[in-house]
N, C-alpha and C positions, 0 to 999 in steps of 0.2 A: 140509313144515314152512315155516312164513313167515319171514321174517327177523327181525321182533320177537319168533316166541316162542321164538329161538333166543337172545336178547339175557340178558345176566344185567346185575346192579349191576356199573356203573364204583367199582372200588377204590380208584382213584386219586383218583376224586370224592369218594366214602366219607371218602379219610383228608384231604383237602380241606375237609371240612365239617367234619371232628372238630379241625383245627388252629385252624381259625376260632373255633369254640366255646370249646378251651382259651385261647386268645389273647384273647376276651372274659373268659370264665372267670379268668382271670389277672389280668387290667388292675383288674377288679371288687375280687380279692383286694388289689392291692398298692395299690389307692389305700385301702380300707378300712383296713388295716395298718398308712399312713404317714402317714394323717390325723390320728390323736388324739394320737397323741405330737408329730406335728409342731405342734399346736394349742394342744397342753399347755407344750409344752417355749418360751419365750421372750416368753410372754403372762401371764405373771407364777403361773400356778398349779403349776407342778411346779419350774420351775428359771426364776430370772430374774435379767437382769444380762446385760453387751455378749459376754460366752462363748455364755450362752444364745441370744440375737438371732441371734449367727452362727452358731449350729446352727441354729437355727432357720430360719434363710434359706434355711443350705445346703440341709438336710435336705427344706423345702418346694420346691427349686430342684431336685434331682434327681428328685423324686418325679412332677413336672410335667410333666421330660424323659424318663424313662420310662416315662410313658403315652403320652405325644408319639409316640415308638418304637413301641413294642406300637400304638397306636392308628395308624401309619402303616404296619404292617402288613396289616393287614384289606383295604382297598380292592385290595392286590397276590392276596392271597389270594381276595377274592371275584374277582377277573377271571378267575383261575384254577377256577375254582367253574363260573361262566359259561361259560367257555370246555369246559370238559370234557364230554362227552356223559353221561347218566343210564345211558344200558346200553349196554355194548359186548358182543363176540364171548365166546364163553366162553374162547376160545385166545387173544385181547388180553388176559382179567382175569388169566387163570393167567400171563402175561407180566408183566405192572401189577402184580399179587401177588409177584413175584421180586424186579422191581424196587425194591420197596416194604421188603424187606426188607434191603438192602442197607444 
């Protein structure tokens, strides 16, 4: 047997790629979510007046810094992605699988 056809999928990678995904996945959802009311809310169509402006502010103010967040995630995670191998040992994945579940 050769060494590659002894290799199975890295798990670790696996749940590497699915974090990345959720974490695009997410950023997508919460800017969609915080847009229209933020847009809505202090631009005179739903609620307007110096209460509304300061929600409005705020409301656009966190929404910018929480993607900021999520989106300074990704490049940690992709290096992580990079760095991990495609197929490991089948006694590394079932190790990587344990670990995983912790």
């Amino acid at each position: 047997m050769s060494g590659d056809s002894a290799k199975v999928e890295n798990p670790r990678r696996h749940a590497l790629v699915k974090l990345k995904r959720d974490i695009e996945h997410e950023m997508n959802d919460l800017n969609n979510l915080l847009k229209k009311p933020s847009a809505d809310v202090g631009e005179k169509r739903s609620w307007a007046g110096p209460n509304a402006t300061t929600w409005h502010s705020d409301i656009e103010g966190r929404r910018k810094a929480m993607l900021a967040q999520l989106g300074s995630l990704l490049p940690t995670v992709q290096a992580e992605i990079n760095r991990a191998p495609e197929k490991v040992s089948p006694a590394e994945a079932k190790l990587m699988q344990l670990d995983l579940r912790r």
